[in-house]
Structures are given as structure tokens and as C-alpha cells.
C-alpha positions in Angstrom: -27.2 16.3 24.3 -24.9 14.4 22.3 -23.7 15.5 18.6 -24.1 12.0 17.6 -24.4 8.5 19.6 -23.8 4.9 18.0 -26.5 2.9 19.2 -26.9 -0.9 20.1 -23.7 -2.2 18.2 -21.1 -4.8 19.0 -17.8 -2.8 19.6 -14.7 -4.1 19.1 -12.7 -1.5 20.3 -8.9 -1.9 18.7 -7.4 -2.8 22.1 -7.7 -6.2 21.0 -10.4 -6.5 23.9 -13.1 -8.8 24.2 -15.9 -7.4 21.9 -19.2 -5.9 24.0 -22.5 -4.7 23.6 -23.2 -0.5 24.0 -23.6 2.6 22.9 -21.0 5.4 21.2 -21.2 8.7 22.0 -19.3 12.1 19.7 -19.6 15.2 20.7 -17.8 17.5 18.1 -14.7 15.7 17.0 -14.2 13.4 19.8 -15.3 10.2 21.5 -17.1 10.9 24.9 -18.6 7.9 25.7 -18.0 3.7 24.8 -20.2 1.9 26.1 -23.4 1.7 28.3 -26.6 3.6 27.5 -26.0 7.0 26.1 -27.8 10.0 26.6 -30.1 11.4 24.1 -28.4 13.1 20.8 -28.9 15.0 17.5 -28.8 12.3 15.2 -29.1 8.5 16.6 -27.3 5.8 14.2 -28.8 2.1 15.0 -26.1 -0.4 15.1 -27.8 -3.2 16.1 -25.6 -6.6 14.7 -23.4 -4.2 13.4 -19.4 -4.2 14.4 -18.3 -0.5 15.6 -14.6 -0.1 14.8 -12.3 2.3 15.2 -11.2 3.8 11.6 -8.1 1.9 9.6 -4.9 3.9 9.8 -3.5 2.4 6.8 0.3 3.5 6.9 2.0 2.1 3.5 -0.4 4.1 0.5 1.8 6.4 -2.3 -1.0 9.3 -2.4 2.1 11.3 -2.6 0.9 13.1 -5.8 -3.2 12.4 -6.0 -3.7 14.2 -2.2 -2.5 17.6 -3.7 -5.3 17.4 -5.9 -7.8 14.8 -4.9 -9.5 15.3 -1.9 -11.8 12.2 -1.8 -8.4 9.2 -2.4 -10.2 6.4 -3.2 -10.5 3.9 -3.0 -8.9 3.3 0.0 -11.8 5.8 1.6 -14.2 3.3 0.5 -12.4 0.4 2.6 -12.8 2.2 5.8 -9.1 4.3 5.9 -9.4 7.5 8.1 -5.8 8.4 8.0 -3.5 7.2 5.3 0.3 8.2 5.3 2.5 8.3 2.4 6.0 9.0 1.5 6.5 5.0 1.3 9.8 3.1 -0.7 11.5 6.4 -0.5 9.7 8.2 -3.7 7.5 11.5 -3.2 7.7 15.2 -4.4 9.2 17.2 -2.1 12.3 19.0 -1.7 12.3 19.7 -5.4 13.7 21.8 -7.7 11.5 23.0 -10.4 14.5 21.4 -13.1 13.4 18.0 -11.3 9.9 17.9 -11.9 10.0 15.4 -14.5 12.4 13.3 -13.1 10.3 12.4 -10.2 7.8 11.9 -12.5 9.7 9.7 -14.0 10.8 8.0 -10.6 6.8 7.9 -9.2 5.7 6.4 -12.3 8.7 3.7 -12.8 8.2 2.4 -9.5 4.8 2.9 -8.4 3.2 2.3 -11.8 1.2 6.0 -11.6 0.8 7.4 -14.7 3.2 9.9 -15.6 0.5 11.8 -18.3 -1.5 12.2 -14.8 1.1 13.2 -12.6 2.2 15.7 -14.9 -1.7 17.5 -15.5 -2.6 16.6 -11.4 0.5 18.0 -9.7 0.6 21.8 -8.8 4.4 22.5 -7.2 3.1 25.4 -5.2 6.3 23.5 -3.1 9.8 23.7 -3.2 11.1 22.7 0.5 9.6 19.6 2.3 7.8 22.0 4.8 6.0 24.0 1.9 5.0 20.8 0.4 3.0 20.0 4.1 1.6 23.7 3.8 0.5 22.7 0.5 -1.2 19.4 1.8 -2.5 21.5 4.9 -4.5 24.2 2.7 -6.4 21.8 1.3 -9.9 20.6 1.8 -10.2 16.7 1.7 -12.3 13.5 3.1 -9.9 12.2 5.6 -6.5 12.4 7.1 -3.2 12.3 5.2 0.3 12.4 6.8 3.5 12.1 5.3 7.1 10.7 5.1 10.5 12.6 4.0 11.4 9.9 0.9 15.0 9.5 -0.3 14.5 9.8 -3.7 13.6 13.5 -4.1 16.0 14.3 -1.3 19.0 12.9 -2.8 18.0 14.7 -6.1 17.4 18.0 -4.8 20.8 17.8 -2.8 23.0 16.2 -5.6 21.1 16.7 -9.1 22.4 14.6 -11.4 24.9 13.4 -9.1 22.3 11.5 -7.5 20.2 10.4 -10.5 23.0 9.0 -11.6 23.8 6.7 -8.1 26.9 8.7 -7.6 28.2 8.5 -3.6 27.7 11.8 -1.4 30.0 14.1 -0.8 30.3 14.8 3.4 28.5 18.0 2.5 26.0 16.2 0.3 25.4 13.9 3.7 25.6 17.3 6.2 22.5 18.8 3.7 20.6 15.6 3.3 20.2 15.3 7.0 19.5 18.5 7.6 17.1 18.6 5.0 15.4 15.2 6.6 15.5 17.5 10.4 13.8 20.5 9.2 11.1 17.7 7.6 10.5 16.2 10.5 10.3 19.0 13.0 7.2 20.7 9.9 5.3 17.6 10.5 6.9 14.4 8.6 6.2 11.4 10.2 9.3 9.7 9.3 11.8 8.8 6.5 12.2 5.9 4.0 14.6 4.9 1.3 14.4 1.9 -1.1 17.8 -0.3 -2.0 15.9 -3.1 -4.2 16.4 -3.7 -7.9 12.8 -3.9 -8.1 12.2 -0.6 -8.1 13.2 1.3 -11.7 12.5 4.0 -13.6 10.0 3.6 -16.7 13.7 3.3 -18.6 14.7 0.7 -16.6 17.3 2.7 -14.6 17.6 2.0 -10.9 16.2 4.9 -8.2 19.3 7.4 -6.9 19.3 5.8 -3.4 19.8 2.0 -4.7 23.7 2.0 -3.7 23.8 5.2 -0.9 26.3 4.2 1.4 25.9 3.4 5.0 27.4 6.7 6.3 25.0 8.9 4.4 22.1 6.6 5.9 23.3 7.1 9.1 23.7 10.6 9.1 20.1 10.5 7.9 19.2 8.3 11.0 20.8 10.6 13.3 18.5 13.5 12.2 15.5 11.8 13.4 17.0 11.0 16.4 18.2 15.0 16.8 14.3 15.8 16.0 13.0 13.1 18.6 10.2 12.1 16.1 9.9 10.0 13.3 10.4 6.5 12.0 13.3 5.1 9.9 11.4 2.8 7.2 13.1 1.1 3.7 12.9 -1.8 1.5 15.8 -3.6 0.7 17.1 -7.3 -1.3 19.0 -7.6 1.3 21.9 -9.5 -0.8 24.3 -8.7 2.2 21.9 -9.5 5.4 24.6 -8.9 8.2 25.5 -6.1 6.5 22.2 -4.1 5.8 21.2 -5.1 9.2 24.4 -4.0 10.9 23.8 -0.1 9.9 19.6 -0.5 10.9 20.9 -1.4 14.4 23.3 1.2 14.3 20.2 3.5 13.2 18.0 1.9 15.9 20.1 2.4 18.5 21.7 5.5 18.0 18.3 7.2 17.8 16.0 5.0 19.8 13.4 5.7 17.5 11.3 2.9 15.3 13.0 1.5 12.8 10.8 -0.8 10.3 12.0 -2.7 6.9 9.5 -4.2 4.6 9.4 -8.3 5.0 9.0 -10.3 2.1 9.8 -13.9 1.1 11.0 -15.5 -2.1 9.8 -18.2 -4.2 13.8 -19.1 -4.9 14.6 -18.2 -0.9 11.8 -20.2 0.8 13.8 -19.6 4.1 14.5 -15.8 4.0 11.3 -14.9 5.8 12.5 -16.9 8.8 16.1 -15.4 8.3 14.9 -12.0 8.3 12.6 -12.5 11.0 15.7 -13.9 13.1 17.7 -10.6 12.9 14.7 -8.4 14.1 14.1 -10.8 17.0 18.0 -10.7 17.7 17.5 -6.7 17.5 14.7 -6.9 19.7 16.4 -8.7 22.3 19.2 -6.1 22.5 16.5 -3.7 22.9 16.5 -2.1 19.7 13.6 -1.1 18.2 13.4 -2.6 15.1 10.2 -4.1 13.5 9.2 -5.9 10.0 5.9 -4.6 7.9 3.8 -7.1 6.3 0.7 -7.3 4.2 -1.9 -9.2 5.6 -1.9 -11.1 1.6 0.8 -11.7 -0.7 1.9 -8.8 -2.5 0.3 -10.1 -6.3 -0.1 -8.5 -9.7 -3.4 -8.5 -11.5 -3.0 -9.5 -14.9 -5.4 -8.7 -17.6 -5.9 -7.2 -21.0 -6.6 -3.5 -19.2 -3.5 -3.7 -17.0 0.1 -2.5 -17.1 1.7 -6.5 -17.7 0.4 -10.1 -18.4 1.8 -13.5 -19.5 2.0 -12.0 -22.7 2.8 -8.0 -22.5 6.3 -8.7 -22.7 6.0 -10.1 -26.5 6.8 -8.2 -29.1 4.1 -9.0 -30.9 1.4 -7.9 -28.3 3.0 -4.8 -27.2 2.5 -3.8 -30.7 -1.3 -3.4 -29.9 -0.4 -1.6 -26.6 -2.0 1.5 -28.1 -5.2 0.7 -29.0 -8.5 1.1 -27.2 -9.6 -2.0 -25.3 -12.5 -2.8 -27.9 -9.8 -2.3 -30.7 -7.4 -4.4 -28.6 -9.7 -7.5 -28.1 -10.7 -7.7 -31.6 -7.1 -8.1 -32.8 -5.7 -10.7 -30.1 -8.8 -12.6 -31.1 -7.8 -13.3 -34.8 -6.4 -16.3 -35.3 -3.2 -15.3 -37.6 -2.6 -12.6 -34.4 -3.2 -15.3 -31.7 -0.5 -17.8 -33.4 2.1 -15.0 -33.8 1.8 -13.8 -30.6 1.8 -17.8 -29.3 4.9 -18.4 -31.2 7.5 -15.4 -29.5 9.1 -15.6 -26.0 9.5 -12.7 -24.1 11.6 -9.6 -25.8 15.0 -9.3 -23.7 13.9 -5.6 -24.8 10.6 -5.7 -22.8 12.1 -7.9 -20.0 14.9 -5.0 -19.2 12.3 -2.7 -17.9 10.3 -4.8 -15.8 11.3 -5.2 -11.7 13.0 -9.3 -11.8 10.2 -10.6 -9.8 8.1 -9.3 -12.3 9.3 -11.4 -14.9 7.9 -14.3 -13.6 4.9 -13.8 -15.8 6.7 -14.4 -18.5 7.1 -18.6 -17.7 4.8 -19.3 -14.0 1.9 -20.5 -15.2 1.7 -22.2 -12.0 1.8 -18.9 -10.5 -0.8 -17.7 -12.3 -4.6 -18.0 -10.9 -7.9 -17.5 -12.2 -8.9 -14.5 -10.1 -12.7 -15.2 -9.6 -15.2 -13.2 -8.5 -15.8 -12.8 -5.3 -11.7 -12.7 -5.8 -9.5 -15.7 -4.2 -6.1 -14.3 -2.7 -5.4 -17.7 -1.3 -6.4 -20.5 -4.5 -5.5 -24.1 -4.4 -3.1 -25.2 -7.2 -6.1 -26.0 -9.3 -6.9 -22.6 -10.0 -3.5 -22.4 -11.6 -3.3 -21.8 -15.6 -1.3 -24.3 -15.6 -3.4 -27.0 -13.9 -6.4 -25.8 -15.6 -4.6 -26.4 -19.1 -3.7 -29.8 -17.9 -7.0 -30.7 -17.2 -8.8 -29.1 -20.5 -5.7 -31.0 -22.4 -3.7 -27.7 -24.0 -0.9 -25.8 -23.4 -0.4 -23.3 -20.8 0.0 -20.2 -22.4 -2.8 -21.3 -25.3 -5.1 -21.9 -22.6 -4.5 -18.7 -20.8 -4.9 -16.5 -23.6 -8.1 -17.9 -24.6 -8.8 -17.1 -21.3 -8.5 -13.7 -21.1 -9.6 -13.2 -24.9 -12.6 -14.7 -23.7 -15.7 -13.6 -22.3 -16.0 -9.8 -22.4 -12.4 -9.4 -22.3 -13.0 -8.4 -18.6 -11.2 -11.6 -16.8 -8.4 -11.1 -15.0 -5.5 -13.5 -13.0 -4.1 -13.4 -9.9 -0.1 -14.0 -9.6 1.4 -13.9 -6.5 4.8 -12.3 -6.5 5.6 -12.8 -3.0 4.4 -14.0 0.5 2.8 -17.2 -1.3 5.8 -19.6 -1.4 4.1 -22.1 0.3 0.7 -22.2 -1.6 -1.0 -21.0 1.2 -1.4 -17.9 4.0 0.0 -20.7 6.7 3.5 -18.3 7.2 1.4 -15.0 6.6 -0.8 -16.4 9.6 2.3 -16.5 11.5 3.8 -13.7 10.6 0.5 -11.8 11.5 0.5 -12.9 14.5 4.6 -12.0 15.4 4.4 -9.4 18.1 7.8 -7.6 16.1 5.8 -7.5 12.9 3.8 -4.3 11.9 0.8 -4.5 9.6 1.0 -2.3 5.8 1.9 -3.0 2.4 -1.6 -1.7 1.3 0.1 0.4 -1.1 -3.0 2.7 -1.8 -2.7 5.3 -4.8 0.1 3.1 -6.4 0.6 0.4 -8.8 -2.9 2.0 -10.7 -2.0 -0.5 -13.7 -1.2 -3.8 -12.0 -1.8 -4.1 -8.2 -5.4 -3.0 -6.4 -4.3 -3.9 -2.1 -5.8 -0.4 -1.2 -8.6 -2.9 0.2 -6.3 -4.9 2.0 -7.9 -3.8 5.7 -11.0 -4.9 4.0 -9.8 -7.8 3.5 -8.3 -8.6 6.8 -11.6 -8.8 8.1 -13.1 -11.0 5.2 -10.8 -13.5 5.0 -9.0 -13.8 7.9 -11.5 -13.5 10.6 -14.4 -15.3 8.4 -13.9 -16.4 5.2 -10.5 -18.4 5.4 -11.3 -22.7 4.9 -7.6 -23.4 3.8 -6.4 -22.7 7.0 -6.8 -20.8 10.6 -8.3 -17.9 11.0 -7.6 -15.0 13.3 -9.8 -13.7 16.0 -12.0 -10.2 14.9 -10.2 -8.5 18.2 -6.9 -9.3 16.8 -7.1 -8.5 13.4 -8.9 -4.6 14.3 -6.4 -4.1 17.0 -3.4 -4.9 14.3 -5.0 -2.2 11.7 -6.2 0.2 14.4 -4.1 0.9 17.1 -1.1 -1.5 16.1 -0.5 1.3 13.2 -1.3 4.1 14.9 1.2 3.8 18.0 4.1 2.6 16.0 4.6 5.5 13.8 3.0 7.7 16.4 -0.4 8.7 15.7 -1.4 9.0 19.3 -4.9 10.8 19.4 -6.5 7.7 17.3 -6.6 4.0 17.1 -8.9 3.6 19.3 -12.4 3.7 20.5 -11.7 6.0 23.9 -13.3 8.6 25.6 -11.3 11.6 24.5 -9.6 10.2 21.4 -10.9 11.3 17.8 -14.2 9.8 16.3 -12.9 8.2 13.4 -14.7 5.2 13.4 -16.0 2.2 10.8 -19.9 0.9 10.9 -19.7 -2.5 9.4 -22.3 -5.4 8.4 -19.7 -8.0 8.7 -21.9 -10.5 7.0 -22.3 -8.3 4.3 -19.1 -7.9 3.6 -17.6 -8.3 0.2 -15.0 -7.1 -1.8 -16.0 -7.3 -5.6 -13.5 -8.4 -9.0 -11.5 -5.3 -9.5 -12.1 -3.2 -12.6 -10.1 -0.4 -14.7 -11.2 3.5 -14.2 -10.3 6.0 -16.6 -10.7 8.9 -14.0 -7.9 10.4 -13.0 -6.2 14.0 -14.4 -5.6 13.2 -18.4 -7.5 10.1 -18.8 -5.0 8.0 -16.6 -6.5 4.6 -15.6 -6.1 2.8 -12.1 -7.4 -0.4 -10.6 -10.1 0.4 -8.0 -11.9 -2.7 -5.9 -15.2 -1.7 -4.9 -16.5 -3.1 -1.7 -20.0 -3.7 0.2 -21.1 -3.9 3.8 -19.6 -0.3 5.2 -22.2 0.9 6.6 -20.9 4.4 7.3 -17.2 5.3 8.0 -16.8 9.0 10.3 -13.5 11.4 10.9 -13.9 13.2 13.5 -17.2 12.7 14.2 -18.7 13.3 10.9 -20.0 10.7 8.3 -18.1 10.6 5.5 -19.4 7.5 3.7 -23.1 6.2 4.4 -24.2 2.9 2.8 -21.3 2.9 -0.1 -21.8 6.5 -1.3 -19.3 9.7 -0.1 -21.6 12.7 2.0 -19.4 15.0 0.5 -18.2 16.0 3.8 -14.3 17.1 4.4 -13.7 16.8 7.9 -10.0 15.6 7.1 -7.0 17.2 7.3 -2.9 16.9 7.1 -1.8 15.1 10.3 1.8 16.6 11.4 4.1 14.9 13.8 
């Protein structure tokens, strides 16, 4: 008798197959049967018209911080992730020194917009050492798989202190214990290492992260210790500002350790060509037979901008941020006086204010034709009429009045979507393609992160709503493909070999799903995390029950309270 059998649904089973008709089996923690008529079992789950998926392995979430003391992580568990990793942009916690504790606070919160009054009531540091900091994870009971990532940040820190807050280059013995330190990482359990070299990512002073300028010699070093380990994958985000250059030292990496090698791929509304640029260099790479791949979101990467978030078109005037402080009923009250609205109409954006915001960022300031009305259900790909600044056209004001009596109207609850990147052309026509590159990998969800301005931990969610049904602007992609890109696509590039796919003796993490029910909702501010800190959540419907190793962990929208999860090592 079975522990649990699927019965009757449509299984699409992340190969990217054709989809069929049958039953699943689980007995214990692993898949025993796809397919055919199963035997009889303890507990039968009907899944007639439903789509039986193998569980998202979302591999671009920051839950550095929150998974050593939240073992639920929502709300990506809600979207159907059964293994997240983290350790993304090259920010996390570990090695650390207790003297550092703030400072990568300060780092965490600067650049992935998680509040530092949370971070500093949620996090333990029963760690020092990269391995204890895994032990840590391990020890803990939670809802579904974590894994994690060696990040530059706190490395460089540990090793140089000040030194390397400061941007200062390594010493040869600053490399030498950097790369050690990344070896003895990956051979505990890390499933890789990632460094950021972008100007968008600051601290909440507006100082640039430790690793912006390292030099090639100290990456490669770093590279060479995943290649010792024979694990791992080399990941970072960069402006690029000297292409040959940065992607001379990744093929140097690539080849030297023959291990995956993966930069984050974005375009730019003032470099309409730089996706296909970028794109060029990893297909060059690939015909040399490097292994080198691009991560993409399967949307643009976009702020929300609203009263209850981090930034909007007008959080960078002096005169709102004055009101910063007050509670959102207080807020609404004063932005809707009429002496307050014409001050606050008057100013530009504070040169103060600007400093510490990432420079794509401060778009806000001036794009209103960057800036759409959300909607609800939300629209991640709108027409240039949903624009403020089409909108104002047409109702004959200005764009920033109209905006703000948008979003000082209502409850106070409306929110707009602005597109930082990935949306140069107006539409998802490059995303489609990019998708659908067979050098591309699929992430970007950036789970646990951004709590006050970006919500994509329902990205796989929405890979399946709008891509395989929903899309009318464009084409769509086939169910198959899009299940095989967040299932197994993830899983074997960085490694994740015993999942990915519904397969007699893989693990039973697996998505029920009413794919007509599906829907993500508007996204709204929480107040729940440690000290009161808020985040963005998107709630979703149409899951019908999501399992980790066999065991239901969500039913019909609502957590079992079962914590089958556990720390994934390498």
C-alpha cells in the first residue's frame, strides 16, 4: 500500500514532455510511481483537471536572514517553492565576526531593502564560520528546503575588516584566505558563490558594497576554489561598463574550473541593445565550450510604488519625506490637504534623497511614462495607456498632479507598477525570447528581499498565469516549457540532482494546481516580521496542495503546519 497516490490528474512532468493522464504514487519521501493506475494507498488525493507539477526550485530568493528564524518563508511557500537557495548578489551573514554584525546589517538592508530593526531582533549568530552558519540552518525545523551560497560581501569583510568596507584591494594573503574561506564553504554544503560589481547596490548611506571594485585576480582566485572543491556555481551581477573586460576574467573562471558560471542579464532603457550584446558574449563562451549562462526573470524586474512602500514619484521630496514617520492613516490625511499637496507639487527631487537611491531607481523621480496603474488582478505587461502619463493626458492635468491624486485616493491602498528593467520595448516580446534561449537560466524571483518596494517571490506563479494562459499582447509559451524551465532547468544547473522532476525515485516535492483558478491578487503591506518590520507579500489562489517529500504542506491556500524541510548541502 502506498503512503500517498495522486489520482486522475494531468502531469506535466518538468522534462518538458508532452503532458499525460495518470496516477502519482509516494511512498515515504519519494516518488514510486508516474503514471498508470496506482495501487491502493493511505490517503487518495483526486486530481481530476488538475495539473500535477513537480515543486518550483526557485534559485534567486535573499532568505539569508528570515530562514534562521522563520521556518514557514513566505510567501514564496505560498507560490509553490519547495526549495529556495539564497546567498544571491553576494550579500549574506556568514563568515562574520561578531564586530561586523551591524555592518551586514547595514549591507542586507541597503541593498535588499530588508529592514535593518528586523534583522537586528530576527538574527541569532549562533555562527561565526560559513560551515557553522549551515549547522545553524540545519538544526532548524522549517516548511521546505533551503540551500545556500558563499556571498562576497561578508567574506571580504571578515577577511579584510575595514579594509574591505572601505573597497580597498586584497592583499595576496587577503586573496589566499578569501579562497580558502570560499573551499571550506563549499565542501560544508554551499551551493556556490556570488559577488555583485553594480552601482545599484548601496548601503542605506549610500556607500557602495566592499566587492564593487575587487580586482580580477582576487575573483579568480575565488573561482579556482570552486573548481579545487569540484562543486558549486560562480554567480554575480555586474554594469558591465567594461564588457570585454568583465567577460574576459568569467571565461577565465569558466574555464579554469569547468564549473557553471551564471551572471544576471538585464537591459537598459538608455542601452536598448545591451541585452543582445550580453547575450552575444555568453553564446561566443558557449561555443568555446565554456560553461557560462545568463539568469533572467520571467517579468521585468519593477518597483511597486505606493504610499506603504519604501519609494514613489514623490518619496524623494523633501517635503514628503517629512511625513515618512507617521502611521499610514496619519500619512494619508496630511498628503490629502491641499496646502500639503501644492508644497509637495511644487519641489523636485532632493539631490539629498536622490544620493541614496540605486540610479535606475531614480527614474521615479521624472518617468511617468514608466509608471503604470497596477490593477487588480495586477498587469506586469500594460499598454502605454495605463501610463500616468497617458492617463493625465487624457483626464487633461499634469503628470505628477494626476498621480498623486491617484494614490491619495481611494483608501490610500493603490499602488503603480514601474518597470526598471526588461521592459524597454513596452512589451515581454525580448523576455519571450530570452525565455526561450537555451543559454539562459530562469531566477530573479528575489524572495525575502526588497520587503518595501518589489513583491517577484510569485514570479513562478506567474510564469504559469501569464505566460502559458493569460498573455494577449503577445505569444505565449507552452505549459511543458514553462514547468520544465522552473523545475528541472533550475535544479540541474546549480546541481540539485534528487528533484526537478516527477521520477520514480526522485523526491516528492510536487505542486497540485487548478490552473483556471489561478490568480495572483494586488499585493499588500504586512507588518509581521521580528519588530514590526513590513514587507510586500502577493497572495495567490488555485494551489491546491503543494508536498516536500511527500507530505502536504499547503492544502487549499492554508499551511498544515507540517516541516518536512530541511537545509540542502551540496
Amino acid at each position: 500500500m502506498h503512503d500517498l497516490v495522486i489520482r486522475g490528474g494531468t502531469i506535466v512532468d518538468g522534462t518538458g514532455a508532452p503532458r499525460f493522464t495518470g496516477d502519482v504514487a509516494i511512498d515515504g519521501d519519494r516518488i514510486t510511481q508516474v503514471g498508470g493506475k496506482a495501487g491502493p494507498a493511505k490517503r487518495d488525493v483526486q486530481a481530476e483537471g488538475r495539473i500535477v507539477a513537480p515543486g518550483w526550485v526557485d534559485v534567486h530568493t535573499h532568505y539569508d536572514g528570515q530562514a534562521t528564524w522563520d521556518p514557514v518563508l513566505a510567501p514564496s511557500v505560498w507560490h509553490g517553492a519547495t526549495t529556495i537557495l539564497f546567498g544571491n548578489c553576494g550579500v549574506g551573514f556568514a563568515p562574520v565576526r561578531k564586530r561586523d554584525h551591524q555592518a551586514l546589517i547595514d549591507l542586507m538592508e541597503g541593498v535588499e531593502d530588508i529592514p535593518g530593526i528586523t534583522l537586528a531582533e530576527g538574527l541569532q549568530w549562533n555562527w561565526e564560520s560559513f560551515p557553522e552558519y549551515l549547522d545553524a540552518l540545519d538544526a532548524m525545523p522549517r516548511t521546505i528546503d533551503v540551500a545556500a551560497q558563499v556571498a562576497h560581501h561578508p567574506l571580504r569583510v571578515y577577511v579584510m575588516g575595514e579594509r574591505g568596507l572601505n573597497r580597498q584591494a586584497a592583499t595576496d594573503d587577503d586573496i589566499a584566505q578569501m579562497a580558502k574561506l570560499t573551499e571550506e564553504a563549499l565542501r560544508a554544503g554551499a551551493f556556490g558563490f556570488t559577488t555583485s560589481r553594480t552601482d545599484q547596490h548601496k548601503t542605506p548611506t549610500g556607500d557602495l558594497v566592499p566587492a564593487r571594485y575587487a580586482e580580477h585576480r582576487e575573483l579568480l582566485a575565488i573561482g579556482q576554489a570552486i573548481g579545487r572543491s569540484g562543486r558549486g556555481t560562480f554567480g554575480m551581477l555586474s554594469d558591465f561598463e567594461d564588457e570585454a573586460a568583465e567577460f574576459a576574467w568569467l571565461r577565465q573562471v569558466a574555464a579554469s574550473t569547468q564549473r557553471p558560471v551564471w551572471f544576471l542579464l538585464t537591459d537598459r532603457n538608455a542601452d536598448p541593445g545591451r541585452l543582445q550584446r550580453l547575450l552575444g558574449h555568453v553564446r561566443a563562451a558557449r561555443a568555446d565550450g565554456l560553461p557560462l549562462a545568463a539568469q533572467v526573470a520571467s517579468r521585468p524586474v519593477g518597483l511597486i510604488l505606493g504610499l506603504t512602500t519604501s519609494l514613489n514619484p514623490f518619496a524623494l521630496r523633501e517635503s514628503f519625506a517629512e511625513l515618512a514617520n507617521l502611521s499610514p492613516a496619519e500619512q494619508l490625511a496630511r498628503l490629502r490637504d491641499p496646502a500639503v499637496r501644492a508644497k509637495i507639487l511644487a519641489e523636485e527631487a532632493s539631490p539629498r534623497l536622490l544620493h541614496v537611491v540605486p540610479p535606475l531607481s531614480r527614474q521615479i523621480a521624472t518617468r511617468w511614462d514608466q509608471m503604470f496603474a497596477l490593477g487588480d488582478p495586477p498587469d506586469y505587461e500594460p499598454p502605454p495607456e495605463r501610463s500616468m502619463a497617458a492617463m493625465a493626458a487624457a483626464a487633461g492635468q499634469e503628470p505628477a498632479a494626476f498621480c498623486y491624486d491617484y494614490l491619495t485616493g481611494g483608501d490610500g491602498g493603490r499602488m503603480l507598477y514601474f518597470p526598471v528593467v526588461n521592459y524597454v520595448g513596452g512589451d515581454f516580446n525580448r523576455l519571450h525570447d530570452l525565455l526561450q534561449d537555451p543559454h539562459t537560466v530562469v531566477g530573479l524571483s528575489d524572495g525575502g528581499a526588497h520587503c518595501g518596494v518589489i513583491c517577484d517571490a510569485s514570479m513562478p506563479t506567474f510564469g504559469l498565469t501569464h505566460w502559458t494562459r493569460d498573455r494577449s499582447r503577445g505569444e505565449r509559451l507552452s505549459l511543458e516549457f514553462v514547468v520544465q524551465r522552473q523545475t528541472s532547468g533550475t535544479a540541474d544547473f546549480f546541481g540539485f540532482h534528487d528533484r526537478g522532476r516527477l521520477k520514480p525515485g526522485l523526491k516528492a516535492d510536487i505542486n497540485i494546481i487548478d490552473l483556471d483558478a489561478l490568480r495572483l491578487h494586488h499585493p499588500e503591506m504586512i507588518y509581521d516580521l521580528p519588530a514590526g518590520g513590513r514587507r510586500l507579500v502577493q497572495r495567490v489562489d488555485g494551489y491546491d496542495m503543494t508536498l516536500v517529500s511527500g507530505v502536504p504542506i499547503m492544502e487549499r491556500g492554508a499551511e498544515t503546519g507540517a516541516r518536512p524541510g530541511r537545509l540542502v548541502r551540496s
